[in-house]
C-alpha positions as CSV (number, residue, x, y, z in Angstrom):
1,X,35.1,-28.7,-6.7
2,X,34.8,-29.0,-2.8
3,X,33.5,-26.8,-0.5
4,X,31.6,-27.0,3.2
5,X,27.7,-26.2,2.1
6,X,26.5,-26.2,-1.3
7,X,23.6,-23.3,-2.1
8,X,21.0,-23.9,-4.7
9,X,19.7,-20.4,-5.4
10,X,20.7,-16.6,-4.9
11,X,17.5,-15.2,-3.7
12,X,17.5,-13.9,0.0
13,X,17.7,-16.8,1.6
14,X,20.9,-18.4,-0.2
15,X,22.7,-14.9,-0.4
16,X,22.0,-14.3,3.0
17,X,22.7,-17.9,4.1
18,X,26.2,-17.9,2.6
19,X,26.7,-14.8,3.9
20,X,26.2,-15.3,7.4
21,X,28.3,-18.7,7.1
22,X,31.5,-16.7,5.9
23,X,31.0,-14.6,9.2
24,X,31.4,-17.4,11.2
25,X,34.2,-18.6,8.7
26,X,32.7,-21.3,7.0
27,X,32.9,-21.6,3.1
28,X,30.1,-22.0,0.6
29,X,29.6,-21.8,-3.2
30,X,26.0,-20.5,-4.4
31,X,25.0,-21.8,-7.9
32,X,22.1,-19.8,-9.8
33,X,20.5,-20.8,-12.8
34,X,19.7,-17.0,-13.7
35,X,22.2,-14.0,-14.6
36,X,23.6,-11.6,-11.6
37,X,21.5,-8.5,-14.4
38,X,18.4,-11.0,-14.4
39,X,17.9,-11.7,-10.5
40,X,19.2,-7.9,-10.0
41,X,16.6,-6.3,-12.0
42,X,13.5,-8.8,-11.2
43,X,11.1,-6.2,-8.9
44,X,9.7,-8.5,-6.3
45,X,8.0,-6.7,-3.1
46,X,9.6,-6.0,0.1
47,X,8.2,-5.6,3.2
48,X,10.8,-6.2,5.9
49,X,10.5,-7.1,9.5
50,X,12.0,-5.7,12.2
51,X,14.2,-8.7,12.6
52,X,14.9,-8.8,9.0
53,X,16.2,-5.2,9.1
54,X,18.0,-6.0,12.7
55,X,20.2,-8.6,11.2
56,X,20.6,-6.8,8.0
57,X,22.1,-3.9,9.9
58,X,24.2,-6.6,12.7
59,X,25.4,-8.2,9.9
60,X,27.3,-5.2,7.4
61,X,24.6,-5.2,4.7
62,X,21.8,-2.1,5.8
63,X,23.9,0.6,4.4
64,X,21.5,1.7,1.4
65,X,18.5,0.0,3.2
66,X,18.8,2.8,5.8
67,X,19.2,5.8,3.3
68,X,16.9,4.6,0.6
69,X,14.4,2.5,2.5
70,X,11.0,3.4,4.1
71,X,10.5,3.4,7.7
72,X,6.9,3.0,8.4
73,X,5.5,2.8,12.0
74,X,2.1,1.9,11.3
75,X,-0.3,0.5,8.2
76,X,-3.8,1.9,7.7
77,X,-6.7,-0.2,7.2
78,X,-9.8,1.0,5.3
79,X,-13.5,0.0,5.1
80,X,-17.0,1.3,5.0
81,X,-15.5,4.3,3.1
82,X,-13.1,5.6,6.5
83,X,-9.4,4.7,7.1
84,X,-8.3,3.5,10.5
85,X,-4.4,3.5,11.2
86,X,-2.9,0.5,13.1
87,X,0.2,2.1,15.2
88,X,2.5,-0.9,15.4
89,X,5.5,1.0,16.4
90,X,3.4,1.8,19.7
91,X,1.9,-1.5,20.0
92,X,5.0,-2.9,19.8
93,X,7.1,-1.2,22.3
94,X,8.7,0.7,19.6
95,X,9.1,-1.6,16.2
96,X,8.5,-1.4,12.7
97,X,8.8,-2.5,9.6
98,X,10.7,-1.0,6.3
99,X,9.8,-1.3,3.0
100,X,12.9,-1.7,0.3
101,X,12.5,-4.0,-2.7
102,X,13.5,-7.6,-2.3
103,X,15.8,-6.7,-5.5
104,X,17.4,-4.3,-3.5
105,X,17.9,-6.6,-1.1
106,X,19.3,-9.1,-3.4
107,X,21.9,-6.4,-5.0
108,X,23.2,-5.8,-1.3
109,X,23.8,-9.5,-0.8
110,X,25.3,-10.1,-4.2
111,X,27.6,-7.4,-3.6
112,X,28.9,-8.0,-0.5
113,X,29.6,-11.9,-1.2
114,X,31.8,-11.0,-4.3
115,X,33.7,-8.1,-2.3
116,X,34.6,-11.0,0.7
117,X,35.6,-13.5,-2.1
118,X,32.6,-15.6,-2.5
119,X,31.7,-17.6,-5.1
120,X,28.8,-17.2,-6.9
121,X,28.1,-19.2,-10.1
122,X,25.2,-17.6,-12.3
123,X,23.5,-18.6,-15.6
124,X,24.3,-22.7,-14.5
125,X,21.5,-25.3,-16.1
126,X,20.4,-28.7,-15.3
127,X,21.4,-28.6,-11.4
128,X,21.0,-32.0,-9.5
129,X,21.3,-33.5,-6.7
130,X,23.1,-36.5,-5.9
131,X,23.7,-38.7,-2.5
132,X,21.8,-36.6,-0.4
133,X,21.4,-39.1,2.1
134,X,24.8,-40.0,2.8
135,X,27.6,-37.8,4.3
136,X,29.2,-36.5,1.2
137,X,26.1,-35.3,-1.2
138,X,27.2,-33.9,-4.7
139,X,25.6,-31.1,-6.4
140,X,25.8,-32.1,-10.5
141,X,25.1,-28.8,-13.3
142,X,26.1,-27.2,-16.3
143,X,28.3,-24.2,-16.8
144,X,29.2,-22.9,-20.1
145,X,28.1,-26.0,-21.6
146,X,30.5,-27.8,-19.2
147,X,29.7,-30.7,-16.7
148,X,31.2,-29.3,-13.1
149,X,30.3,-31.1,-9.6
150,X,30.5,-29.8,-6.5
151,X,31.2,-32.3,-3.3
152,X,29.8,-30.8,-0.1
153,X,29.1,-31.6,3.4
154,X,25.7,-30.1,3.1
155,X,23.5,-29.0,0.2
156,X,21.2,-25.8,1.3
157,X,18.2,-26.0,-1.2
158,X,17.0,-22.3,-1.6
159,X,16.3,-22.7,-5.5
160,X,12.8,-21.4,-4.8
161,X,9.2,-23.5,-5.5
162,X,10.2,-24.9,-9.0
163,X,13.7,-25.5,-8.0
164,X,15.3,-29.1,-7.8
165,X,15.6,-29.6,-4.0
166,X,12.3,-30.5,-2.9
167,X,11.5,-32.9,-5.8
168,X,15.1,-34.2,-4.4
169,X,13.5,-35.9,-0.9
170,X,11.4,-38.9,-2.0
171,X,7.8,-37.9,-2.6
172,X,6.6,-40.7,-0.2
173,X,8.9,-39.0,2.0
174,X,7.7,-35.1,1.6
175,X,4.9,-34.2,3.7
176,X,3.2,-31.0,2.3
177,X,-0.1,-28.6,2.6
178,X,-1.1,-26.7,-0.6
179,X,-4.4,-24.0,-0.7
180,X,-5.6,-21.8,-3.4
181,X,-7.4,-18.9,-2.8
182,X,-10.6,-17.4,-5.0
183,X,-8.8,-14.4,-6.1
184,X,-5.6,-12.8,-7.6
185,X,-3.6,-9.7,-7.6
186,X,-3.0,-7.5,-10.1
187,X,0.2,-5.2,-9.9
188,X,0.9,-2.3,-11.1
189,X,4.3,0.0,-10.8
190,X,3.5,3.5,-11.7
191,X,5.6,7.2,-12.0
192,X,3.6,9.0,-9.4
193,X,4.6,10.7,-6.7
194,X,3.7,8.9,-3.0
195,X,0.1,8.9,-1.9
196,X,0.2,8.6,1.3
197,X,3.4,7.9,4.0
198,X,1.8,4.5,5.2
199,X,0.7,1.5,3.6
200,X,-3.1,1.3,2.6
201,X,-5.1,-1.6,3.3
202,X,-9.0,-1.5,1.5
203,X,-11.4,-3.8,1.8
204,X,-14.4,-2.2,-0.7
205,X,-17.3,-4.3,-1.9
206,X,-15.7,-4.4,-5.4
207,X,-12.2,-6.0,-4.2
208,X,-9.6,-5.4,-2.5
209,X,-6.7,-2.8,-3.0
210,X,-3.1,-2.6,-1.9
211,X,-1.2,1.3,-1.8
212,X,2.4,1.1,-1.3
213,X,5.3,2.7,-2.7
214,X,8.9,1.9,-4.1
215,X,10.6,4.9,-4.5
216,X,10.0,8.9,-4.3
217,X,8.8,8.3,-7.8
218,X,7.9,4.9,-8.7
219,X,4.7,3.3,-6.5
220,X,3.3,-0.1,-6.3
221,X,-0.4,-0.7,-6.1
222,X,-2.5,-3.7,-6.2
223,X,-5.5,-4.6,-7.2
224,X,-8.0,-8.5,-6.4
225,X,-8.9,-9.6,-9.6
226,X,-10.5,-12.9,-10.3
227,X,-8.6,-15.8,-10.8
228,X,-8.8,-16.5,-14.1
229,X,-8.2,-12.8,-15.3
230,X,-5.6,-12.2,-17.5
231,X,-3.7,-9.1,-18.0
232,X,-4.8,-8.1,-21.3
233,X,-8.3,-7.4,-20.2
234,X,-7.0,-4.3,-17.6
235,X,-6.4,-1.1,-19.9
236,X,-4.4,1.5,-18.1
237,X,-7.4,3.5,-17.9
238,X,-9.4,0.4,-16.3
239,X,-6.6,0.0,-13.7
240,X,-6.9,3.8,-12.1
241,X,-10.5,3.6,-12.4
242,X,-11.0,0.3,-10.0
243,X,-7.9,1.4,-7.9
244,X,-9.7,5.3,-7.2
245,X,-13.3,3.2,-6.5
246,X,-11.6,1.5,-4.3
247,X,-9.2,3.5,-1.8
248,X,-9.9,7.7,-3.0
249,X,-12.1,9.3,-0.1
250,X,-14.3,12.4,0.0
251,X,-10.9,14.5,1.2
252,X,-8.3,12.1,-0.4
253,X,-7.2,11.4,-3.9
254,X,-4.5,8.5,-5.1
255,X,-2.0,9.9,-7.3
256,X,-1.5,8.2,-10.5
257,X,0.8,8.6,-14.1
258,X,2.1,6.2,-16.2
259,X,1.8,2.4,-15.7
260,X,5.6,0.9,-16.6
261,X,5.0,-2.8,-15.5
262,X,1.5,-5.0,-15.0
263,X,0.7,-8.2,-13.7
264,X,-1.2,-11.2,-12.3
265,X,-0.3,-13.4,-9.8
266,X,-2.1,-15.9,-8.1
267,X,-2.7,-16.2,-4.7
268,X,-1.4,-19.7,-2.9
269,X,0.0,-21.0,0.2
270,X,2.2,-23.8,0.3
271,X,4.4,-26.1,3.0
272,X,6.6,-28.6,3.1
273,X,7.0,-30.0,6.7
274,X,10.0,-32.0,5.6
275,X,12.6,-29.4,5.3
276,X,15.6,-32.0,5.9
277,X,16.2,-35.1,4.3
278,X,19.6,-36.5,4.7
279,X,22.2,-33.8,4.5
280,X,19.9,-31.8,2.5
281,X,18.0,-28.6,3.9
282,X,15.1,-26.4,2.5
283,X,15.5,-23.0,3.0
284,X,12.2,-20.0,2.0
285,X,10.5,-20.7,-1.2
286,X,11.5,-24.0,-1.5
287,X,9.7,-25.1,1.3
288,X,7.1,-22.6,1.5
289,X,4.8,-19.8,-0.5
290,X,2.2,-17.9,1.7
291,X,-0.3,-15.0,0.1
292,X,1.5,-11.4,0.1
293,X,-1.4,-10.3,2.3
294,X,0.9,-10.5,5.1
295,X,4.3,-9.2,3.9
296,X,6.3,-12.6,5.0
297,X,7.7,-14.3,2.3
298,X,11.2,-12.7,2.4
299,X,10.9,-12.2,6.2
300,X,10.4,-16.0,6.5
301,X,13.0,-16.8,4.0
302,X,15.5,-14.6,6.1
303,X,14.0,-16.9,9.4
304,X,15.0,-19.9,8.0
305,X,18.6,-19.3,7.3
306,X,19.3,-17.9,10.6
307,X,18.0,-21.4,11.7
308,X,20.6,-23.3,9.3
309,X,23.3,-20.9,9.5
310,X,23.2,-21.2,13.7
311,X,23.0,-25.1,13.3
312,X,25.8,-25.5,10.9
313,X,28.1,-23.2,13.1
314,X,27.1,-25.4,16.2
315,X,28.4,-28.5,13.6
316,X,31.4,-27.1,12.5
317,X,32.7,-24.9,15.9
318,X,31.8,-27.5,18.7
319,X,30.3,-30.6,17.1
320,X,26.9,-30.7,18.0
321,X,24.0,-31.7,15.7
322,X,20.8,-31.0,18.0
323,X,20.1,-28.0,16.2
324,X,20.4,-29.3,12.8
325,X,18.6,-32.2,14.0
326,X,15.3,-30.0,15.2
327,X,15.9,-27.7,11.8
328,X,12.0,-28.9,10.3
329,X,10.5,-28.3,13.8
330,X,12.1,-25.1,14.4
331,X,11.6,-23.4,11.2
332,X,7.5,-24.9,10.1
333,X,6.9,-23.9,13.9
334,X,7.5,-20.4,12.9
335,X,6.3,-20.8,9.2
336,X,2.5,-22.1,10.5
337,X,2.3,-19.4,12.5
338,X,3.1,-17.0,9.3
339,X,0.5,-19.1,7.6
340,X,-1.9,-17.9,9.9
341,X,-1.8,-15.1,10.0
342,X,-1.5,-14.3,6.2
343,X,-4.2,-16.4,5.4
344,X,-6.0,-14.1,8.2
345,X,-5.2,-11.1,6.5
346,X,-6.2,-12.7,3.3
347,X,-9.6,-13.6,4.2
348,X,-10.1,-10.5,6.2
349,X,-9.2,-8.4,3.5
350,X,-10.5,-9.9,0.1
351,X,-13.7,-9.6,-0.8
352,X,-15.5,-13.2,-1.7
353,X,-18.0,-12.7,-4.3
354,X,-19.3,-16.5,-3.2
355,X,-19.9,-15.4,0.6
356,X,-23.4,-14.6,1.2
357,X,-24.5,-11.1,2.7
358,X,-24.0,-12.1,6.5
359,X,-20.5,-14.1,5.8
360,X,-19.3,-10.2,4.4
361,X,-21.4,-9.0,7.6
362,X,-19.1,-10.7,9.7
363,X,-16.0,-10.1,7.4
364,X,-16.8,-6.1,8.1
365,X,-17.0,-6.8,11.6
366,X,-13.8,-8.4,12.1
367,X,-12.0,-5.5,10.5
368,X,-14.3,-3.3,12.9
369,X,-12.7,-5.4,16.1
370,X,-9.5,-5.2,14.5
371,X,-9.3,-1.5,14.4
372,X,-11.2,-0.9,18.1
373,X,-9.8,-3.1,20.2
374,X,-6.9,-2.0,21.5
375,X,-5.7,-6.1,22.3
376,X,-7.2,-6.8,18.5
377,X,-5.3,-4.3,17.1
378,X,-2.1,-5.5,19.1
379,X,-2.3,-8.8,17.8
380,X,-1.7,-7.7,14.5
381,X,0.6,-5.8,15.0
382,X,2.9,-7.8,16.8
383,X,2.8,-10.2,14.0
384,X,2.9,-8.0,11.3
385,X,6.5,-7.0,12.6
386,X,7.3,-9.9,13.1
387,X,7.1,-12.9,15.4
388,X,10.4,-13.8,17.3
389,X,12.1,-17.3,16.6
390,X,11.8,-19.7,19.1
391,X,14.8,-22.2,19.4
């Protein structure tokens, strides 16, 4: 098989990659190690960015994100037992941010691809990579048992953390930055009806909580828990008990019902600075994990494709390489900043059972700057929409 850029990996940022390379006519073929049901029907999170939704909607793929997504203008931050609403869409001369499942995201993309004729090869195994440094790489896997090998001009890794790009670039070569954080999250989805219209961030001496929603009937909450907790130690009646302790208020009540999926996941940031080795190219996951704290995992993936999809359209329509050249700078410029500010939220937010009296003194504070000072406040919110790309 030939074909322009070869894709490792149908999560947002290879769907959305190969989309936005057939718009400007140039061909791709995304492999995926998992079924077209399996990546469908894995609930992830979704938080998007202005941007995110802006593109979504420029490029013909928003249709059910704006009938089935939530618009929300604002978040609301709680501490000290009162809840204090950031208004980004003021703050930010009119943006927001809508929440709609990563999933759903996923099922747009997957959709669209195969109604334009692309190719997308699920349930492949042992994927590798082969020549990457020369100027016809190879992409080597299984399919139905069979050996198949792609020849490309370029090889988008977008497999995600455990995929095979990274481990691809020389380990002398990779430059990367790894942190674990103190705590984890437990999530929950529930049948309940919506709690409140706005996402609810609590800080509360026992933890941290997270109230958002998925659907007019299905809600996702979260819950700090420590880091080696395991799942089998929160009962369903456990779960509400911690998540009312820690967000209900005197005139306020979560609603809750039946738990139909729970689990832990650690909380990490990772990056790898070298996101192009030869003609290979790291794309979301693959080159980066930040805490959820901040919403920007999906966002950033979506970032990093516009990058690569602008650079390989300079290639192919008028020759020129500088972009494709400055793709590490470009992209980890933007990812830092991401960084940042998740990790901000993070420590902001979490509670740190190893912090002594004045560190959570000063934690409380900065949440009380946060929601009083009118700049403060801004801050956040500008780059909890979304920072713009700088090129």
């Amino acid at each position: 098989m030939r074909t322009k850029v070869g894709i490792i990996g149908s999560g947002p940022a290879g769907l959305m990659l190969s989309h936005l390379l057939h718009l400007q006519g140039i061909e791709s073929i995304v492999l995926e190690n998992r079924s077209r049901k399996e990546i469908e029907e894995t609930i992830r999170a979704g938080v998007l960015e202005q941007g995110t939704v802006d593109l979504l909607k420029e490029t013909g793929v928003a249709d059910r994100l704006l009938k089935e997504g939530f618009l929300h203008h604002g978040i609301e931050l709680q501490f000290r037992g009162r809840r204090h609403r950031i208004n980004m869409n003021e703050l930010t001369g009119g943006k927001s941010i809508t929440v709609y499942a990563q999933h759903e995201v996923i099922k747009d993309l997957v959709a669209t691809r195969l109604q334009d004729g692309g190719q997308i090869l699920f349930d492949v195994r042992d994927v590798r990579l082969l020549d990457i440094e020369t100027s016809s790489p190879k992409i080597r896997f299984q399919k139905d048992g069979v050996e198949e090998e792609i020849e490309c001009d370029f090889i988008a890794g977008c497999g995600g953390y455990h995929g095979p790009s990274r481990k691809a670039i020389p380990e002398q070569v990779r430059k990367e930055f790894k942190h674990t954080y103190p705590f984890s999250w437990l999530g929950i989805l529930a049948e309940a009806l919506p709690s409140n219209p706005e996402l609810i961030y609590s800080n509360h001496e026992t933890g941290f909580a997270l109230i958002s929603t998925r659907s007019s009937d299905i809600q996702r909450y979260y819950l700090q828990v420590e880091p080696t907790d395991i799942i089998e130690n929160w009962s369903e009646d456990r779960i509400w008990t911690e998540l009312h302790r820690r967000v209900d208020l005197n005139d306020w009540k979560l609603n809750d019902g039946p738990i139909i999926q729970k689990n832990i996941v650690p909380m990490r940031s990772f990056i790898c600075e070298t996101m192009q080795y030869g003609r290979l190219y790291l794309a979301g996951d693959a080159a980066h994990i930040v805490p959820p704290t901040g919403a920007k995992g999906l966002n950033l993936a979506v970032a990093d494709v516009q990058v690569l999809s602008k650079a390989l359209t300079n290639f192919y329509h008028e020759q020129e390489t500088e972009l494709l050249t400055q793709y590490s700078k470009i992209c980890t410029r933007h990812v830092w900043k991401a960084q940042r500010f998740s990790a901000w939220m993070t420590r902001m937010l979490h509670r740190n059972f190893d912090h002594s009296p004045f560190e959570y003194g000063l934690q409380l504070a900065e949440l009380d700057l946060v929601t009083s000072s009118a700049s403060a406040a801004k801050s956040l919110a500008e780059q909890y929409v979304g920072l713009p790309l700088e090129y």
